[in-house]
N, C-alpha and C positions, 0 to 999 in steps of 0.2 A: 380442099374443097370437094374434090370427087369424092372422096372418103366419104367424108358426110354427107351429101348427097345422095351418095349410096345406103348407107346407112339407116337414112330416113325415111329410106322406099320415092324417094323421089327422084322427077323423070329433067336432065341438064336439057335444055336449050340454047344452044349452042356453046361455045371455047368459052374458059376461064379468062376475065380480063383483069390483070393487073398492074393499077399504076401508084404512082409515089408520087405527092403531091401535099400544097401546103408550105405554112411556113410559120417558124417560131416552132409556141408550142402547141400546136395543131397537124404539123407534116409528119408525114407517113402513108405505110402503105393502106390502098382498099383494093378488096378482090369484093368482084361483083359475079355472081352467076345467076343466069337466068335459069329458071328453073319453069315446066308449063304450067303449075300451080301460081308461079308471082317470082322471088328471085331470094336469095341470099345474101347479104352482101357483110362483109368483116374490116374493121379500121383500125390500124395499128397504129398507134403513136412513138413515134422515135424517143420523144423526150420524158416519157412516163413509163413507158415499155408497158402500154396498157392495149389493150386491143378489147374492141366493142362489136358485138356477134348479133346480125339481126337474121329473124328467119320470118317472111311474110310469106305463107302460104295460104290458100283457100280451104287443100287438102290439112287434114289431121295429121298429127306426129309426137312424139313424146317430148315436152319441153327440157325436162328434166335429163334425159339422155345428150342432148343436144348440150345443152351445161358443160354435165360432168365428159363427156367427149373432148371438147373443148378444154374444158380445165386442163383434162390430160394429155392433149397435143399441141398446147401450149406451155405446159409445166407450170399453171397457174400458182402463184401462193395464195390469191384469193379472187373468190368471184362474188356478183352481184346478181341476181336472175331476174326482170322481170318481164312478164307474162299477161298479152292480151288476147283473149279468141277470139276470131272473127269467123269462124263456123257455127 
């Protein structure tokens, strides 16, 4: 999460929280960071080994980067992108 964080030119607001919660097939981990434009947050499913990547910022950044980042530090075999602005 710092990684990206950094990466995106964006500024953490406070420690990384992560907890593992859930149950069936919905349990897994979310890391949540706040970020001072809005926050991050990632869901990873234990039972699909899927993980779901949001980035609510007010600030701009490159969607696309953020993706293929992700792809590759998760070892994606496939992803899904979609994309709202709200600047």
């Amino acid at each position: 999460m710092v990684e990206l964080v950094d990466r995106i030119d964006m500024v953490r607001f406070g420690e990384t929280q992560i907890v593992h919660f859930g149950s069936g097939d919905k349990a897994g981990f979310t890391v949540l960071q706040l970020i001072e434009t809005s926050m991050i947050s990632i869901h990873f499913v234990d039972e699909t080994n899927a993980a779901y990547v949001n980035v609510f910022s007010c600030k701009g950044y490159d969607p696309e980067f953020v993706a293929q980042f992700c792809k590759e530090k998760f070892e994606a075999e496939s992803m899904e992108t979609k994309v709202s602005y709200r600047y």
